[in-house]
C-alpha positions as CSV (number, residue, x, y, z in Angstrom):
1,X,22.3,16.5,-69.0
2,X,23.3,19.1,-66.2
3,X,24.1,17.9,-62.9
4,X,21.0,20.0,-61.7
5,X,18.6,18.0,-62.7
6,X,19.2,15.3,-60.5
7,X,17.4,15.1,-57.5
8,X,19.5,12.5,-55.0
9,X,18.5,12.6,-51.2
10,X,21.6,11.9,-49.2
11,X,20.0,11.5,-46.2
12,X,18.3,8.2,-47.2
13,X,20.8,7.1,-49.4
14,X,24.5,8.0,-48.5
15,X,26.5,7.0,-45.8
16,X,29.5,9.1,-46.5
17,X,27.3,12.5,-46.7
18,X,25.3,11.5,-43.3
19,X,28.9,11.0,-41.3
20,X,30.0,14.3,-42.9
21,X,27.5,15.7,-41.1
22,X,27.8,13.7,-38.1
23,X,30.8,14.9,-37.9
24,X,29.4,18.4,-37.5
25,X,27.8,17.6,-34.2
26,X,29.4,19.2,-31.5
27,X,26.3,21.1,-29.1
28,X,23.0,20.1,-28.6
29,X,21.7,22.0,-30.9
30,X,23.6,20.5,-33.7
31,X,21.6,16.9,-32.5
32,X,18.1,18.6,-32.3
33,X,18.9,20.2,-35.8
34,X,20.2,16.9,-36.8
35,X,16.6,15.4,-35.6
36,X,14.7,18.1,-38.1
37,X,16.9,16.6,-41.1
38,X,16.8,13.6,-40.7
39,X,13.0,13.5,-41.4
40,X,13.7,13.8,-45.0
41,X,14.0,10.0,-44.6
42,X,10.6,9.6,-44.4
43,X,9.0,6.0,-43.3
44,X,9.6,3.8,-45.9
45,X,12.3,0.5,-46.9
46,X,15.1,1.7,-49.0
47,X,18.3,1.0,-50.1
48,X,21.5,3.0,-48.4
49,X,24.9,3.7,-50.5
50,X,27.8,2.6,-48.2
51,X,30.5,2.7,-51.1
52,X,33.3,5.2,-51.8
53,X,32.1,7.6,-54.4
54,X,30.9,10.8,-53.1
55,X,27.4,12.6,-53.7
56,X,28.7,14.4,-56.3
57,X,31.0,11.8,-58.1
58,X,27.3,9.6,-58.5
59,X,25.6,12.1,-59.8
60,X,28.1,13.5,-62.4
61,X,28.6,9.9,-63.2
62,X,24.5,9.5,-63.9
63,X,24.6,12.7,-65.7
64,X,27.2,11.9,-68.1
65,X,25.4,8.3,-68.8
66,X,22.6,10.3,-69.9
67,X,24.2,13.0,-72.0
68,X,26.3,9.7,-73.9
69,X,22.7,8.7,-74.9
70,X,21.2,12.4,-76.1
71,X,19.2,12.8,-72.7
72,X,19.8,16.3,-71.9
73,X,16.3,17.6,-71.3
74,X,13.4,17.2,-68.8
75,X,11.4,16.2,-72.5
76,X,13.9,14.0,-73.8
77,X,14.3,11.9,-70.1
78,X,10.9,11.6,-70.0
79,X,10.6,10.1,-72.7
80,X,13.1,7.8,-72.2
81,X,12.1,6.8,-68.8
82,X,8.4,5.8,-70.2
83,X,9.9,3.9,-72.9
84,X,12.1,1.9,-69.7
85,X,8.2,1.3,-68.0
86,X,8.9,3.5,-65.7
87,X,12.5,3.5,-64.7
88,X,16.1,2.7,-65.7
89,X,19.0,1.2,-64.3
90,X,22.2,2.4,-64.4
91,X,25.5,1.1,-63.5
92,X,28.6,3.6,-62.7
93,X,32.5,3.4,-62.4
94,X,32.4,1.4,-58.5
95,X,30.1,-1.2,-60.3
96,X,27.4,0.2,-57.6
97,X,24.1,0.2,-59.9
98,X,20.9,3.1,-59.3
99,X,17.9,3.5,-60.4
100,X,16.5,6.6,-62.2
101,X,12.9,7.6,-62.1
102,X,11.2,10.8,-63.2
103,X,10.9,13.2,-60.2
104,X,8.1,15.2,-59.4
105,X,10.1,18.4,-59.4
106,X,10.2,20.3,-62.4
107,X,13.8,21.2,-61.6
108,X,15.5,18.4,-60.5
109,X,13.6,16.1,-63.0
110,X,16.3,13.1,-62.4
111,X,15.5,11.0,-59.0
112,X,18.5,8.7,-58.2
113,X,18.4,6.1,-55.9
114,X,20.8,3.0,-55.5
115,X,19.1,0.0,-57.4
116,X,18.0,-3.0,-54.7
117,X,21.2,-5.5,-54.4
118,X,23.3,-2.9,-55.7
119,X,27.1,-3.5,-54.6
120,X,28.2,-1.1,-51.9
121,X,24.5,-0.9,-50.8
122,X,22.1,-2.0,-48.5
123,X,18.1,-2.1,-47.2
124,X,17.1,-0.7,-44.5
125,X,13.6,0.7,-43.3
126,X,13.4,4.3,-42.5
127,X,13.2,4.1,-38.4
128,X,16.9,2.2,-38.2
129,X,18.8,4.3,-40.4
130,X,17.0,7.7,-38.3
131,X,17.8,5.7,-34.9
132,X,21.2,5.0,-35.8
133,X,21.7,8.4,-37.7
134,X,20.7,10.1,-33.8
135,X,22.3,7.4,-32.0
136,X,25.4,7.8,-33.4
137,X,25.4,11.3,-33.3
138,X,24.3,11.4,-29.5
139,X,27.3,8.9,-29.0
140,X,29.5,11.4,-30.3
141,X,28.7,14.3,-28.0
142,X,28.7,12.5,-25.1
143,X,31.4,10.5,-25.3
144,X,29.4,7.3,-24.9
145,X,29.7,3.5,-27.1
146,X,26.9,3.9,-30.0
147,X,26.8,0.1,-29.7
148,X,25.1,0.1,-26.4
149,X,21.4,-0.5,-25.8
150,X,21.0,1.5,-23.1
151,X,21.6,4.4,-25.4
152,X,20.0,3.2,-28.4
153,X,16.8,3.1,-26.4
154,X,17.4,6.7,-24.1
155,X,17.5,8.2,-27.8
156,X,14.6,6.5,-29.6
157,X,12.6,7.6,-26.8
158,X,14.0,11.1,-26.5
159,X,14.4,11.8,-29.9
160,X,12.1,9.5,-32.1
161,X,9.2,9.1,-29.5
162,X,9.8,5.1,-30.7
163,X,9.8,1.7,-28.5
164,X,12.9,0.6,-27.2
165,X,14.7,-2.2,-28.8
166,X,15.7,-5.8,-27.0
167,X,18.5,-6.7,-28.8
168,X,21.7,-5.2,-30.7
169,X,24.2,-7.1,-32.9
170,X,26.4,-5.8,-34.7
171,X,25.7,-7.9,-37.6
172,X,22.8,-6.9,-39.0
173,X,19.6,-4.6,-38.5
174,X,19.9,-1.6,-36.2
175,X,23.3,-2.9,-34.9
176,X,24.8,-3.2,-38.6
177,X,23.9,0.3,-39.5
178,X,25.0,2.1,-36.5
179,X,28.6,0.2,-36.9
180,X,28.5,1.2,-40.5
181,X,28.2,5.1,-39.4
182,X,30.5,4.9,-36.7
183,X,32.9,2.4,-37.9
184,X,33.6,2.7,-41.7
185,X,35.4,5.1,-44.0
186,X,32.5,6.1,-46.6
187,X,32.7,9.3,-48.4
């Protein structure tokens, strides 16, 4: 199996590649341009990779779990994807388990996503991992605390065209992933 048929968006479910790129932000530009990426999220509930393997360690890792069982073609994953109803689980060398699913692109044939309750992961709905991707990021370039509210909310109304929140703890939701981002080392 080559590495390039894996199709893994990093913007739903990486946290080390996302503060890579936050990291990046130093105009305004770079925060509008960050606000055309991240709608590769889409809308939905998913489940975000917080661990320390990087995009490309997880996907050589999947890739080699497929060559060790003689899956080294679109055919031959199809195959044994349908004979898995539909998907398989995986687990890889952080004990972090993903899922693998047929993608829709010819090409990159091999969608990766962490598995629900995976170690090193989490669930979180599309609109909090985009607000705290921008708020984070605005935080950044203007020198402000991301853990504020009055930020959170100047951003998801500048940027996200959203409601503004009433609460913000640091322990879980909105407040959990924007810590995460800011806070901890992830590759």
């Amino acid at each position: 199996m080559n590495v390039d048929a894996i199709n893994f968006n990093p913007w739903k479910h990486h946290a080390g590649f996302i503060k890579r790129r936050l990291g990046d932000i130093i105009d305004k530009d770079n925060l509008n341009d960050l606000n055309n990426s991240i709608k590769k999220i889409g809308s939905s509930l998913m489940d975000f990779y917080f661990g320390e393997l990087s995009v490309d360690q997880i996907v050589m890792e999947a890739a080699l779990i497929l060559r060790k069982n003689n899956i080294t073609t679109r055919e031959s994953f199809i195959n044994y994807i349908d004979k898995m109803s539909g998907y398989k689980i995986i687990f890889i060398s952080d004990g972090s388990s993903w899922v693998l699913r047929v993608s829709d692109d010819i090409q990159k044939y091999v969608h990766i996503h962490p598995a629900k309750n995976s170690l090193h992961s989490i669930r979180v709905r599309a609109l909090t991992l985009k607000t705290a991707i921008l708020v984070t990021a605005y935080s950044i370039l203007y020198n402000v605390p991301p853990l504020n509210i009055d930020n959170v909310n100047l951003v998801r109304k500048k940027y996200l065209n959203d409601p503004p929140v009433k609460l913000l703890n640091n322990k879980k939701g909105l407040g959990k992933m924007i810590e995460l981002l800011t806070y901890t080392d992830s590759r």
